[in-house]
C-alpha positions as CSV (number, residue, x, y, z in Angstrom):
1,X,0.0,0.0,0.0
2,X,1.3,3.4,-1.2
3,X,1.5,6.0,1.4
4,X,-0.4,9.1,0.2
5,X,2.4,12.0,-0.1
6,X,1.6,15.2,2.6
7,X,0.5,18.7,1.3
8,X,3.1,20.9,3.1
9,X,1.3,24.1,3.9
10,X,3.5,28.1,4.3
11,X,1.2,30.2,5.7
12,X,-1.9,29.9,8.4
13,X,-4.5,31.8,5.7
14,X,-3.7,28.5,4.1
15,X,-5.8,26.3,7.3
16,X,-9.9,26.6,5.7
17,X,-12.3,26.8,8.3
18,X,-13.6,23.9,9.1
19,X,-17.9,22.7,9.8
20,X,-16.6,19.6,12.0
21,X,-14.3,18.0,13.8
22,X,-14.8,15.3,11.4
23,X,-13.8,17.2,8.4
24,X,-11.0,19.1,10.4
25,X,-9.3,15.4,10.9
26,X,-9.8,14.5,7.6
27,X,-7.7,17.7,6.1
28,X,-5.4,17.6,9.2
29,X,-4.6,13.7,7.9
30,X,-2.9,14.6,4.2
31,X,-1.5,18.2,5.1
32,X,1.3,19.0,7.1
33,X,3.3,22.7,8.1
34,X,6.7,23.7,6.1
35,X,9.6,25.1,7.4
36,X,8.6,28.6,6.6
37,X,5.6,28.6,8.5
38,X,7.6,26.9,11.4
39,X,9.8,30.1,10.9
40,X,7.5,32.5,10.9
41,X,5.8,31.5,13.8
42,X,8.7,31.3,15.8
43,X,9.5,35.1,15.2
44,X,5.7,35.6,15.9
45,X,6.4,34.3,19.4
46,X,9.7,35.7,19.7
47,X,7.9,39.1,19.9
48,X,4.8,38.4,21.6
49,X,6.5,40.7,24.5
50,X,6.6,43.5,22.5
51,X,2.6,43.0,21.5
52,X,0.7,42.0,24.7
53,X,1.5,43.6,28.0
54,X,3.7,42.2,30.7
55,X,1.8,41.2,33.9
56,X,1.5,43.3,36.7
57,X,3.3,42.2,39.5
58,X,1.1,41.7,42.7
59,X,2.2,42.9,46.1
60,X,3.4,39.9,48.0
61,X,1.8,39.5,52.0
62,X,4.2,38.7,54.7
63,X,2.7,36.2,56.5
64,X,3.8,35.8,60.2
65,X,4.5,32.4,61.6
66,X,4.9,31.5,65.3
């Protein structure tokens, strides 16, 4: 039995929306990401500090033991 050869996908416009988990499996099964889109994402994520906000810090309780 031939194995059925992957469709490499570059981009996440490329990812259709999907009416079912069903049909979401069934693309997710022949498609697969390429290394550009492995890439990109990582300098997505390498800047995520620059787009969302850092946490506020809360003020920390001393609690008294004894």
């Amino acid at each position: 039995m031939r194995k059925k050869e992957r469709k490499i996908i570059d981009s996440i416009s490329e990812i259709p929306k999907f009416k079912s988990e069903d049909e979401e499996r069934a693309w997710w099964a022949d498609h697969d990401f390429s290394e550009k889109f492995y890439n990109e994402l990582e300098d997505t994520t390498n800047q995520l500090d620059k787009i969302l906000p850092l946490p506020k810090r809360r003020a920390s309780k001393k609690v008294a033991y004894g």
